[in-house]
Each structure stands twice: as structure tokens, then as C-alpha cells.
DOKOL-587141 format. One line per 10 residues: number of its first residue (from 1); their letters; for each residue x, z, y of N, C-alpha, C, O. Coordinates in steps of 0.001 Angstrom, whole numbers, plus 500000, padded with zeros to 6 digits. Example, Ala and Ser with C-alpha at 12.3 -4.5 7.8 and 13.67 -1.06 7.14 Angstrom:
BEGIN
1> AS> 513190/507800/494310/512300/507800/495500/513200/507800/496700/514236/508465/496681; 512850/507080/497750/513670/507140/498940/512900/507870/500030/513409/508039/501138
This chain:
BEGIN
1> XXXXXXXXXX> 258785/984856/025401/257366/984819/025670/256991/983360/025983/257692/982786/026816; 255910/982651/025386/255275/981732/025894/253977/981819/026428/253199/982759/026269; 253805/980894/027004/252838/980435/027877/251695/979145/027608/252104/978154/027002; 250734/979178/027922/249819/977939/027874/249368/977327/029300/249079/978136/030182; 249303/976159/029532/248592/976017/031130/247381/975192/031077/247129/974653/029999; 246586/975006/032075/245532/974586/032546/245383/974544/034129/245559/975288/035094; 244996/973367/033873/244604/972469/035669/243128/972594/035524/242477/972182/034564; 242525/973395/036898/240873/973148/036352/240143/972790/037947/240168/973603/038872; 239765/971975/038002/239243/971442/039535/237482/971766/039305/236633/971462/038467; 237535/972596/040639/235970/972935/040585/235336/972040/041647/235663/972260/042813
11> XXXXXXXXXX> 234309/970873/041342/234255/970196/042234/232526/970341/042921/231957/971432/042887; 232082/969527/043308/230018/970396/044207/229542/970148/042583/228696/970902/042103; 230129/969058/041775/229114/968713/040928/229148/970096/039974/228201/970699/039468; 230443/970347/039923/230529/972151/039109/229613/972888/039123/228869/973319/038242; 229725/973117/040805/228834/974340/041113/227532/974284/041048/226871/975289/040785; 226888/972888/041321/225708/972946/041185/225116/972895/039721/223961/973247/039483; 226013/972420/038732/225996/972685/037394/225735/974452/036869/225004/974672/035903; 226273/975367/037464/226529/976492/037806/225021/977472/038319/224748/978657/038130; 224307/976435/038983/222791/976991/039604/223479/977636/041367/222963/978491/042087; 224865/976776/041624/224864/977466/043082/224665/976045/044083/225483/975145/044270
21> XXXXXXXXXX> 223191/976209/044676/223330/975055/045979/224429/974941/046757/225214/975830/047086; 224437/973773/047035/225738/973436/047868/225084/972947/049095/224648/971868/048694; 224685/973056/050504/224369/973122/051350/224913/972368/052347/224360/972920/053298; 225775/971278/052970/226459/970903/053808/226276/971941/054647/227165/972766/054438; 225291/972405/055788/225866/973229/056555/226436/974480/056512/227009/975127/057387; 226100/974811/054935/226466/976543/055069/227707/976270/053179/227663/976963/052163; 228683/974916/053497/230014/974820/052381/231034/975077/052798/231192/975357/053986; 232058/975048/051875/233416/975142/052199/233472/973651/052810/232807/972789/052236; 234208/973314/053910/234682/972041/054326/235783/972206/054672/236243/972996/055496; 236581/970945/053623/238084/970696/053874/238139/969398/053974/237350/968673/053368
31> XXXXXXXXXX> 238911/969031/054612/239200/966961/054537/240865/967420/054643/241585/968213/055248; 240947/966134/053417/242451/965939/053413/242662/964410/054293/241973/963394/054383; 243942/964824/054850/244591/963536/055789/245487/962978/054237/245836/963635/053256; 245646/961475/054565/246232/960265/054253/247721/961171/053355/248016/961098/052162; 248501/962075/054609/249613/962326/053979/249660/963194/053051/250733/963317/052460; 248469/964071/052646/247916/964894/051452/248142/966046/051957/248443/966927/051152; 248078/966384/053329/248114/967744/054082/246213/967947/054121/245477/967228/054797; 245840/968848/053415/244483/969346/053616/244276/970265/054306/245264/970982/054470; 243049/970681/054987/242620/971835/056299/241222/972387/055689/240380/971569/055315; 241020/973554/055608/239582/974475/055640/238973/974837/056527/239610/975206/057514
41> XXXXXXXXXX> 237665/974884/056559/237078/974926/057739/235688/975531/057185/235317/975504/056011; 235083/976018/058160/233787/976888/058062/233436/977389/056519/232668/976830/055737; 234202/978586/056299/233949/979225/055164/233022/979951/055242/233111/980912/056007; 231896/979753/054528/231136/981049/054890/231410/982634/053282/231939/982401/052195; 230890/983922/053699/231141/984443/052578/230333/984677/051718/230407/985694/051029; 229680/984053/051625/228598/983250/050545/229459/982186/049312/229352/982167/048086; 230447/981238/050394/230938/980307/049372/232568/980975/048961/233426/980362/048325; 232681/982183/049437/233929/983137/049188/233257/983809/047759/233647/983441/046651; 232593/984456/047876/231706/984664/046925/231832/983720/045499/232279/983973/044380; 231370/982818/045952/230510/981656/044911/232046/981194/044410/232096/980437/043441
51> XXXXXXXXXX> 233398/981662/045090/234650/980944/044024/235550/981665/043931/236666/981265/043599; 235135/983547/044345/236033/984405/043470/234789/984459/042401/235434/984478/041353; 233610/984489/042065/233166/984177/040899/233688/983540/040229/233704/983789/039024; 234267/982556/040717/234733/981592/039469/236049/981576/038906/236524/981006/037924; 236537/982375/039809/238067/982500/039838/237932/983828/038855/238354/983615/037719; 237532/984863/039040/237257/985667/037769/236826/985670/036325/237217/986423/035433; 235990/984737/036262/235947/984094/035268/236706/984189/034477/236885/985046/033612; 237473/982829/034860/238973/982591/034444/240256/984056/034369/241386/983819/033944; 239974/985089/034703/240837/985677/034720/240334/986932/033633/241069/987577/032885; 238726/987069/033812/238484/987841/032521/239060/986744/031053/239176/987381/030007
61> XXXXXXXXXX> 239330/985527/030980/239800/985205/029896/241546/985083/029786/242087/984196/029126; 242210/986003/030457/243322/986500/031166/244165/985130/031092/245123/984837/030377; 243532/984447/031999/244201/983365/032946/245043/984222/034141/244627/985119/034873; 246062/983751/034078/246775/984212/035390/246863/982817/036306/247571/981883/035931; 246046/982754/037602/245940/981991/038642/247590/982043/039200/248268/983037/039460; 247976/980500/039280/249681/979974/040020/249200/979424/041371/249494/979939/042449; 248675/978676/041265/248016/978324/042433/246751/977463/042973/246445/976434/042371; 246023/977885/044103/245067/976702/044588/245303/975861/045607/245891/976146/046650; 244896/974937/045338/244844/973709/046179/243719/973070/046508/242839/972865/045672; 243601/972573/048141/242079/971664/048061/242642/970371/048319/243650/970057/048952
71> XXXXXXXXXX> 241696/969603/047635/242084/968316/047418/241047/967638/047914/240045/968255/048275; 241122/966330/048004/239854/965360/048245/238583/965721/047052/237435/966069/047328; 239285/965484/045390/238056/965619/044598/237615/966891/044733/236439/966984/044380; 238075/967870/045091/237731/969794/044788/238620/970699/045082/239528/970496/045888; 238448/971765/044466/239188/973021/044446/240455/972622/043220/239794/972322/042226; 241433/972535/042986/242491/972530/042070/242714/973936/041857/242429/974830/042654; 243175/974050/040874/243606/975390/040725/244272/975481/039326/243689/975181/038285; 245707/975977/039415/246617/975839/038314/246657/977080/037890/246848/977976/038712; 246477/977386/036461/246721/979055/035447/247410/979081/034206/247019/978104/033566; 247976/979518/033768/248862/980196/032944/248595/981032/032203/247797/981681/032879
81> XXXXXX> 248680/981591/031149/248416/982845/030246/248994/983042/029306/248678/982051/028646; 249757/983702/028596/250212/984385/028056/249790/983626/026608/248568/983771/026625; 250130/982852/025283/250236/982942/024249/250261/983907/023240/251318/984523/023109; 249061/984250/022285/248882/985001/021750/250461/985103/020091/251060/985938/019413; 250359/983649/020287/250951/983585/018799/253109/983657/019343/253627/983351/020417; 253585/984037/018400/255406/984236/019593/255688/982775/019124/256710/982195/019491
């Protein structure tokens, strides 16, 4: 079986591309430290919402999600899927 991958970083400029305001007081806020250890903070479920939307997306086009990461530029998020052709 093979596989295909994709790196896809959802960053404010995404979402607001998307038609979803991005709000400073009511976003996801993460800051990454120097040593590339990142922290989340005040999620609201509005913006839980606004990125299993997006995360479905990707999975109605049967992306299988490996993993997310927050980074300084965005949301990272690594997927996989299945190759149609052997």
C-alpha cells in the first residue's frame, strides 16, 4: 500500500480567507518559546468549531490527520492518505 502526504498550516490569514473573524479576544492563543515548546491558551468553542471544520474538510477528502502542531506561523497539521493507483 502507498501513501501520499501533505503539510497544511492554517494560519488567521486562512481563516479569514474562509469568512471566519478572528477576534483577538475571543482566538485560539498559543506563543511558542525560543526552544520550540508551544502552549494554548483561551480556546473558546467557537474557535474549536471553526478548526474541526477544517479538519473535516480534509478528511471528507479521506486525508488521514498524523498530527497537529502549533507553531509561531499557525496550526501545522500533517495527513496522509491512501493512494488510489498500487
Amino acid at each position: 500500500m502507498k501513501f501520499e502526504y501533505k503539510i497544511k498550516i492554517f494560519t488567521t490569514q486562512n481563516l479569514k480567507e474562509r469568512g471566519i473573524e478572528v477576534d483577538s479576544q475571543d482566538s485560539v492563543v498559543y506563543a511558542c518559546r525560543p526552544d520550540g515548546a508551544c502552549e494554548v491558551h483561551n480556546v473558546t468553542l467557537e474557535q474549536l468549531d471553526n478548526l474541526s471544520e477544517a479538519l473535516n474538510e480534509m478528511g471528507a477528502e479521506r486525508w488521514e490527520l498524523v498530527q497537529l502542531v502549533f507553531h509561531q506561523s499557525g496550526i501545522v497539521s500533517f495527513w496522509k492518505r491512501v493512494l488510489d493507483k498500487p
